[in-house]
Backbone as CSV, one residue per row, in Angstrom:
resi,resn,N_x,N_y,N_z,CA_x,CA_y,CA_z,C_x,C_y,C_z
1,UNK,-5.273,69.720,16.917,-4.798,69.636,15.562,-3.801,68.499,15.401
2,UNK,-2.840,68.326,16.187,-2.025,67.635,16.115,-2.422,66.150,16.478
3,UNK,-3.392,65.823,17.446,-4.126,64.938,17.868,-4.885,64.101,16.151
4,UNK,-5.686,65.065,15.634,-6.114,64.920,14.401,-5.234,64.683,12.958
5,UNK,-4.155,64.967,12.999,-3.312,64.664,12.111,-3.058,63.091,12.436
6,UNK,-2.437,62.654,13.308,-2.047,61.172,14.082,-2.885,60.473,13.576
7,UNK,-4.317,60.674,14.382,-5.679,60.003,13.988,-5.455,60.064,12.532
8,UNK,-5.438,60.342,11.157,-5.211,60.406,9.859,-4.338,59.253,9.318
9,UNK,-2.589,59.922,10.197,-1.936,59.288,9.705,-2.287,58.221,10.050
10,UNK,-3.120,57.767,11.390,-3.005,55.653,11.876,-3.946,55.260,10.776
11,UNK,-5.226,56.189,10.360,-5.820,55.691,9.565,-5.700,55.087,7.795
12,UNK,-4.652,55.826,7.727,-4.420,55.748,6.223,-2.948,54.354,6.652
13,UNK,-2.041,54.473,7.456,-1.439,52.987,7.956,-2.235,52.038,7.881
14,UNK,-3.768,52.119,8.376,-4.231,50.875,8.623,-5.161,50.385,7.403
15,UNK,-5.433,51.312,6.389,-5.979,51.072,5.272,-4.561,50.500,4.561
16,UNK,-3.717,50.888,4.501,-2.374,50.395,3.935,-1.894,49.048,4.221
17,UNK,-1.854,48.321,5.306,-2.152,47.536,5.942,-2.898,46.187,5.650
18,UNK,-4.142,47.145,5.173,-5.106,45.930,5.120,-5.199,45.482,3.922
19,UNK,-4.718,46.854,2.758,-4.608,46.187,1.468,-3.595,45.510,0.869
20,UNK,-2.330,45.369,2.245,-1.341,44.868,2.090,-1.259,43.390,2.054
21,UNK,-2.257,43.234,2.949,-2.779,41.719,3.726,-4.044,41.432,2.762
22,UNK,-4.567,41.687,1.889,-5.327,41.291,1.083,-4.358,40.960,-0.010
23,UNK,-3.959,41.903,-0.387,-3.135,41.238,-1.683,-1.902,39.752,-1.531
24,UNK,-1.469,39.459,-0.134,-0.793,38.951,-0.445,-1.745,37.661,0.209
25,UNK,-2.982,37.350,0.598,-3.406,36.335,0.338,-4.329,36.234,-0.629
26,UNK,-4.478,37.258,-1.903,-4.887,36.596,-3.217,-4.038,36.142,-4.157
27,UNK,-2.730,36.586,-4.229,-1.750,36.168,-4.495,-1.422,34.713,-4.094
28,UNK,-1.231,34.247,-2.630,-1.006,33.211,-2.249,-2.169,32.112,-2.656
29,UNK,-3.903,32.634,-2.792,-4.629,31.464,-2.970,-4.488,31.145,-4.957
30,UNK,-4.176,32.103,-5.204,-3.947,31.831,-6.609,-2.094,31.070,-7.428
31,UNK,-1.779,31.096,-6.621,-0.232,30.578,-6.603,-0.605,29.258,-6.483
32,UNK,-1.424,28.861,-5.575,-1.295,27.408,-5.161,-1.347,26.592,-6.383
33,UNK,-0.370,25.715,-6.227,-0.547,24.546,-7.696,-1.324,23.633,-7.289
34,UNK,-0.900,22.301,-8.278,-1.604,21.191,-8.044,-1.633,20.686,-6.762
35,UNK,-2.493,19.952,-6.261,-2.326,19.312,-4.432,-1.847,18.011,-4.785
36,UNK,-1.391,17.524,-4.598,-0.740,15.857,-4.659,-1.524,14.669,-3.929
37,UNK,-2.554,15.046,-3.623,-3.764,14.067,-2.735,-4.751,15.087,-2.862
38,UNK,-5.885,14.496,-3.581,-7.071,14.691,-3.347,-8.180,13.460,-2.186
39,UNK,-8.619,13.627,-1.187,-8.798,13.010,-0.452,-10.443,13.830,-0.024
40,UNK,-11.042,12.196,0.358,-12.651,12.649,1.056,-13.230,11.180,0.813
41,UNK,-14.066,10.847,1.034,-14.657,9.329,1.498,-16.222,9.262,0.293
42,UNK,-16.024,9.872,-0.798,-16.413,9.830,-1.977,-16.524,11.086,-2.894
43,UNK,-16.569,10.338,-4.002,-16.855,11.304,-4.849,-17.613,11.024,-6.306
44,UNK,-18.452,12.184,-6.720,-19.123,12.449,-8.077,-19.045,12.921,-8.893
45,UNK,-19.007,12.442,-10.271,-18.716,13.540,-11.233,-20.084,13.852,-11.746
46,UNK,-20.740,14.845,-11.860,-21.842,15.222,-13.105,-21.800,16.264,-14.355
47,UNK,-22.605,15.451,-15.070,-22.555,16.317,-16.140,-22.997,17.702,-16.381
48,UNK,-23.588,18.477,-17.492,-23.628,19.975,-17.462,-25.418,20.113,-17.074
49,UNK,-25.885,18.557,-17.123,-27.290,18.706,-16.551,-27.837,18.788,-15.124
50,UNK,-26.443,18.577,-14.220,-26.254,17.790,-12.745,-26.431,16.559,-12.520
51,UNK,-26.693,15.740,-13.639,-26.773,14.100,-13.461,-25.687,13.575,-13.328
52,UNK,-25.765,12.935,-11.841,-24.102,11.625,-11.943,-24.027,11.064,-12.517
53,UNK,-22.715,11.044,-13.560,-22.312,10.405,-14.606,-21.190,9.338,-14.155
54,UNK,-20.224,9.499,-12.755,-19.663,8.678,-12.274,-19.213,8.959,-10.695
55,UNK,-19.194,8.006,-9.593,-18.969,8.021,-8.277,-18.154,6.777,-8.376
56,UNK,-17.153,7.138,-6.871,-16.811,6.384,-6.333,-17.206,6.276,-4.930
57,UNK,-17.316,5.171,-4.416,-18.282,5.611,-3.377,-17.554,4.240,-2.139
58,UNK,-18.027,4.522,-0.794,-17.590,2.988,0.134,-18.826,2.648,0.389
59,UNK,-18.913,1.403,0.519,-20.399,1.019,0.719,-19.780,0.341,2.081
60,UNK,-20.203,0.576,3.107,-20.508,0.115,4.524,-20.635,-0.736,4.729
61,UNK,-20.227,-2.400,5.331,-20.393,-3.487,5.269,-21.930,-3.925,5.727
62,UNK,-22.775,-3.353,6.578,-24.327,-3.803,6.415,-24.964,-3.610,4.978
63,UNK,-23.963,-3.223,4.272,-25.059,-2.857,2.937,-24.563,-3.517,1.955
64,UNK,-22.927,-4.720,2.257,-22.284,-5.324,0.713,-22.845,-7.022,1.387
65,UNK,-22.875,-7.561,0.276,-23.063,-8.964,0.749,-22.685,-9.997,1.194
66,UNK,-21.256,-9.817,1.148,-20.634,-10.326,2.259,-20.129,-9.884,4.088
67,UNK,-20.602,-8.632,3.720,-20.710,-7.986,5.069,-19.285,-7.540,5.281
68,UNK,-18.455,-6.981,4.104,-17.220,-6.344,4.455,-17.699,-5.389,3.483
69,UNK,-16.517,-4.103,4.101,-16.633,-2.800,3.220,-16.078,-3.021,1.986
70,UNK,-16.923,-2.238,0.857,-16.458,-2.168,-0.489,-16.524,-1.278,-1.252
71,UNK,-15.655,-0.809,-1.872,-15.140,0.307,-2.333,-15.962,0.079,-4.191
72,UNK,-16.616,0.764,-4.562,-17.533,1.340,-5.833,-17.209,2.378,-6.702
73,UNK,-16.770,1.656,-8.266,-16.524,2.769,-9.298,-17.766,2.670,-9.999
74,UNK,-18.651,3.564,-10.093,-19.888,3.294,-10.920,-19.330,4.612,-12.082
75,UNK,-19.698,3.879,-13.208,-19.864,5.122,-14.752,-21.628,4.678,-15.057
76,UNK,-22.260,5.894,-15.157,-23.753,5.967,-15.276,-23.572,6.510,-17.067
77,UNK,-24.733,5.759,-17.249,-25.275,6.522,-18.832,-26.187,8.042,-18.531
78,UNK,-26.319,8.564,-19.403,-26.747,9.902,-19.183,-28.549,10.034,-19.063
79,UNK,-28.927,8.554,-18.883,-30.429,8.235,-18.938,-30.615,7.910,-17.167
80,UNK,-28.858,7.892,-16.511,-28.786,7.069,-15.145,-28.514,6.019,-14.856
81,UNK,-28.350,5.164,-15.521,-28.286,3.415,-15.872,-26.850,3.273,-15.534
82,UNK,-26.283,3.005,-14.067,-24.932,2.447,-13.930,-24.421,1.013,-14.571
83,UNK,-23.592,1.320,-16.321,-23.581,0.604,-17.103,-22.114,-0.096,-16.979
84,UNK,-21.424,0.311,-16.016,-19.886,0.043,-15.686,-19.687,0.048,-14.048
85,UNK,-19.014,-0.913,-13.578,-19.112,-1.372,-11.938,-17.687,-1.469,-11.685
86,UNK,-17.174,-1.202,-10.685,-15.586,-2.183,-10.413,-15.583,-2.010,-9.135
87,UNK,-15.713,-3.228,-8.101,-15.714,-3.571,-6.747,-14.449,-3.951,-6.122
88,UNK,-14.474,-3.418,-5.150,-13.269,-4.378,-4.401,-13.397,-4.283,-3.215
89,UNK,-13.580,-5.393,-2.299,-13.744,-6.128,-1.279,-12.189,-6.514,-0.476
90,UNK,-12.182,-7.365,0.745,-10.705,-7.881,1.169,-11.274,-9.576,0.647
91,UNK,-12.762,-10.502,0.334,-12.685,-11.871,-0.630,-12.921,-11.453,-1.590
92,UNK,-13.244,-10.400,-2.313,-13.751,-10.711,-3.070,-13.952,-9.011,-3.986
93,UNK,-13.708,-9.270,-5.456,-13.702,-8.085,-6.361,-13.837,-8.342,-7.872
94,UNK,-14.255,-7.423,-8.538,-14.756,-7.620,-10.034,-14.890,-6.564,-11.011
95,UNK,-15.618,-7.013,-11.661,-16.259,-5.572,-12.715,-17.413,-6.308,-13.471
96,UNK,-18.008,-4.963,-13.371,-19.223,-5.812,-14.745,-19.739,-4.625,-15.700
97,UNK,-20.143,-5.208,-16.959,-20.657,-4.436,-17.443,-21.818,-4.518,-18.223
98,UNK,-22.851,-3.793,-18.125,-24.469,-3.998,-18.562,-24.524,-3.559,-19.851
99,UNK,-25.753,-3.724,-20.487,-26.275,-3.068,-22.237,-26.451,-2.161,-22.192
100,UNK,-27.004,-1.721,-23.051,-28.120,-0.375,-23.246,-29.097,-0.097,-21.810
101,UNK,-29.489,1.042,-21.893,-30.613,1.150,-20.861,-31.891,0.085,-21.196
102,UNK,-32.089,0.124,-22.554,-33.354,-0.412,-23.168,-33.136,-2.265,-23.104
103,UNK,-32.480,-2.801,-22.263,-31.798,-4.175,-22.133,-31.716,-4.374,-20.255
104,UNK,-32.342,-5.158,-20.245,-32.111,-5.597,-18.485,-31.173,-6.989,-18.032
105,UNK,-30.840,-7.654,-18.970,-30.028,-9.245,-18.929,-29.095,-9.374,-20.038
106,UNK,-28.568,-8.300,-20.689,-27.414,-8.088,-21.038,-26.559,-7.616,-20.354
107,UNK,-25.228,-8.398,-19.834,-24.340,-7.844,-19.375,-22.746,-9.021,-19.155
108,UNK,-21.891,-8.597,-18.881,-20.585,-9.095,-18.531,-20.094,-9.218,-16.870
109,UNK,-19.357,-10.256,-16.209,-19.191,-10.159,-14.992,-17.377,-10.774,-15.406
110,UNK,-16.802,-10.217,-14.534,-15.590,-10.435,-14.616,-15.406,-10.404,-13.252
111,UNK,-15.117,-11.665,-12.425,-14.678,-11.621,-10.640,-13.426,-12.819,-10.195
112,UNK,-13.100,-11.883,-9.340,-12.115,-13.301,-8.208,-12.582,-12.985,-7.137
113,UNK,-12.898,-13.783,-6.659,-13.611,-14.226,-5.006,-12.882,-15.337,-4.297
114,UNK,-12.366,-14.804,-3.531,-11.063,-15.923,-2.430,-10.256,-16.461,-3.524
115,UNK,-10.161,-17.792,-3.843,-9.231,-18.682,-4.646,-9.846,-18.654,-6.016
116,UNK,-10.844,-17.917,-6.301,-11.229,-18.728,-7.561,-11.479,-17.497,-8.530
117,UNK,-11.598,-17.401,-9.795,-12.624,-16.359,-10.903,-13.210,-16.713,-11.860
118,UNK,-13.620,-16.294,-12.346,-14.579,-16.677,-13.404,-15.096,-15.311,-14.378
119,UNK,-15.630,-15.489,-15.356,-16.088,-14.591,-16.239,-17.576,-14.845,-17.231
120,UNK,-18.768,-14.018,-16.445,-19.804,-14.771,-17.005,-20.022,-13.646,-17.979
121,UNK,-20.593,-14.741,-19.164,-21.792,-13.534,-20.632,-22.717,-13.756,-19.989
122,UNK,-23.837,-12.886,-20.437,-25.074,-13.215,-20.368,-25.612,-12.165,-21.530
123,UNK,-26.400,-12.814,-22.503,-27.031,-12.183,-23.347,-28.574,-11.977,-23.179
124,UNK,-29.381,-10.908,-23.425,-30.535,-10.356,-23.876,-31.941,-11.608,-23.785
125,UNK,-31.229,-12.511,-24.995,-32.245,-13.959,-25.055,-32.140,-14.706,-23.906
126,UNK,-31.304,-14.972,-23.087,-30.975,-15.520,-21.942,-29.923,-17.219,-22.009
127,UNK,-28.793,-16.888,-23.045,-27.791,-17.630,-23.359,-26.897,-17.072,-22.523
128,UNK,-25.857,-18.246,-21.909,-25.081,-17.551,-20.754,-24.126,-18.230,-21.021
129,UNK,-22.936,-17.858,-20.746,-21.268,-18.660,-20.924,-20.897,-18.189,-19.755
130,UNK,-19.855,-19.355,-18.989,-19.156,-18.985,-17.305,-18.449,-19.495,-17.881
131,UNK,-17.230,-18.481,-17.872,-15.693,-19.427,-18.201,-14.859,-19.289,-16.665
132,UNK,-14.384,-20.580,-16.525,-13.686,-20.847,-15.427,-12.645,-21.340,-15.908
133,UNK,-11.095,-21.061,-15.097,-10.041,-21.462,-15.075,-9.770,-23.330,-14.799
């Protein structure tokens, strides 16, 4: 009898216990505030369809054209069409920005590469302006 009482009481301790230790780490994961670094070696945003609407991404130097790593802000249209770019390289970095989806040679380039930049139009008909310093 007395054996069986013990056995009771450890049991109802250890249910006590455990809901003690549950509550105070739902408490603790819900306390947590903001993190002050969000950190990871890219990221995506998509929309409510799952289409990426914007990444940042590193592109691996076998894959940029000068053969150094470069860091990628792409904003996509909701058709997919990455219509907004911003690169940066250690020669070389820019931005550009394209037309409509329904347009393939409309777009804007804005770059500095080593010593120099420039800023090209290019329109639709195939009229182009490079303004240089």
């Amino acid at each position: 009898m007395k054996t069986q009482r013990t056995l009771v009481a450890l049991t109802v301790l250890n249910v006590a216990l455990l809901f003690l230790g549950l509550a105070q780490q739902l408490r603790s994961a819900s306390a947590q505030g903001e993190l002050p670094v969000l950190r990871g070696r890219g990221l995506e945003i998509v929309d409510t369809q799952g289409r990426v609407r914007a990444s940042i991404s590193i592109m691996p130097p076998e894959t940029a054209k000068e053969g150094y790593e470069t860091v990628l802000l792409r904003l996509n249209t909701e058709l997919g069409r990455p219509t907004v770019k911003i690169g940066s390289s250690e020669p070389h970095s820019g931005s550009s920005f394209a037309g409509p989806t329904t347009t393939k040679n409309t777009y804007v380039i804005l770059e500095a590469k080593e010593t120099s930049a420039a800023l090209k139009l290019h329109a639709e008909d195939g009229h182009e302006q490079v303004l240089k310093p």
